[in-house]
C-alpha positions in Angstrom: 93.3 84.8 88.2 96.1 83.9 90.9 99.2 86.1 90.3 102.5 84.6 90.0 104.5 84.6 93.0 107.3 86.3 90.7 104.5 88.4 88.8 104.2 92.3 89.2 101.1 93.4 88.3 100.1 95.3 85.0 98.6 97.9 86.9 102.0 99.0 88.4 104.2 98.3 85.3 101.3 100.3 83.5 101.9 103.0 86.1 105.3 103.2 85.9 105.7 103.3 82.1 102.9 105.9 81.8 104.2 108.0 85.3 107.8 107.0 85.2 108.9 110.6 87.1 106.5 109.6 90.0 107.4 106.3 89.8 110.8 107.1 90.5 110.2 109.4 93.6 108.2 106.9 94.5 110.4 104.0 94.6 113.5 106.5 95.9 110.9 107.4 99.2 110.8 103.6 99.6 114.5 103.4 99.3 114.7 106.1 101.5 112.5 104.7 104.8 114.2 101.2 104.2 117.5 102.3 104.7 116.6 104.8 107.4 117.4 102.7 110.7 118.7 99.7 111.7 115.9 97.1 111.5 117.2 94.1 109.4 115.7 93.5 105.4 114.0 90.5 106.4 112.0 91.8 109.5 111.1 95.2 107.6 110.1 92.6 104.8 107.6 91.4 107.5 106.6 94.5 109.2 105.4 95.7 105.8 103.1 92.7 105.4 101.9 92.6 108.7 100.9 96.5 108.1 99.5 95.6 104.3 97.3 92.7 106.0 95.9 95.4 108.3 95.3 97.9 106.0 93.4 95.3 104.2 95.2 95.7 100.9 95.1 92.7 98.8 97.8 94.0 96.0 100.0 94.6 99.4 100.4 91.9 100.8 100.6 89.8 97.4 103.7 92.4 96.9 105.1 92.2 100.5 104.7 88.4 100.4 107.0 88.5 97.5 109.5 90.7 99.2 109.9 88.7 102.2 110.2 85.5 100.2 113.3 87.3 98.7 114.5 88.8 101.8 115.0 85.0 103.0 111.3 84.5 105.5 110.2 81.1 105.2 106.5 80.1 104.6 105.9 79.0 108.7 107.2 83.1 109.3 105.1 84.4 106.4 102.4 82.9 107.7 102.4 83.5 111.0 102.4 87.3 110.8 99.1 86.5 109.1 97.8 84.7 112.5 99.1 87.4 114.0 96.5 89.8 112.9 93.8 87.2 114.4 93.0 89.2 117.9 93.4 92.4 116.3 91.7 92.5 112.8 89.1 89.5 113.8 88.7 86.4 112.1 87.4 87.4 108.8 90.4 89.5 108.0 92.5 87.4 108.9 91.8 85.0 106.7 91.3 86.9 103.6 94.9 88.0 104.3 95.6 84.4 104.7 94.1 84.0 101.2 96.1 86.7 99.7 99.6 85.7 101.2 98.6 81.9 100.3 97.8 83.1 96.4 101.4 83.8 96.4 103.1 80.8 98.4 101.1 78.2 96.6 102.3 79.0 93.0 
């Protein structure tokens, strides 16, 4: 099933209600990195999905696809961080990220 491009998973929310401590530290580390530096919420927003799209982590990019929606990308910038994995990660993983971002941008 296609998740909702507003949708956080069960998994997480189930994670955080049954580890809320961790959670917390978790999301107060992410906190932490983002406002470490000067690079601009939109661009970091970006960077993170260009990294989740390497890493090969569907659940990541679905997430970061979602934050850079909200940080103001469009769909043409969204999407071409995705071809820019192309020379890099080769053509299949390229487009499964395509897939993955494209799960979220055609809700």
């Amino acid at each position: 099933m296609k998740p909702k491009k507003d949708q956080i998973p069960k998994a997480f929310t189930n994670f955080t209600e049954t580890y809320p401590e961790i959670a917390d530290a978790y999301s107060k580390l992410g906190h932490s990195v983002h406002s470490t530096g000067p690079i601009a919420q939109k661009s970091r927003e970006l960077i993170k999905l260009g990294i989740s799209c390497g890493a090969q982590k569907e659940g990541a990019v679905h997430s970061h696809t979602r934050k850079a929606l909200e940080a103001g990308a469009s769909i043409e910038e969204i999407r071409q961080v995705v071809l820019l994995t192309l020379p890099t990660l080769g053509m299949p993983s390229m487009m499964a990220a395509m897939t993955w971002v494209n799960d979220i941008l055609e809700d």
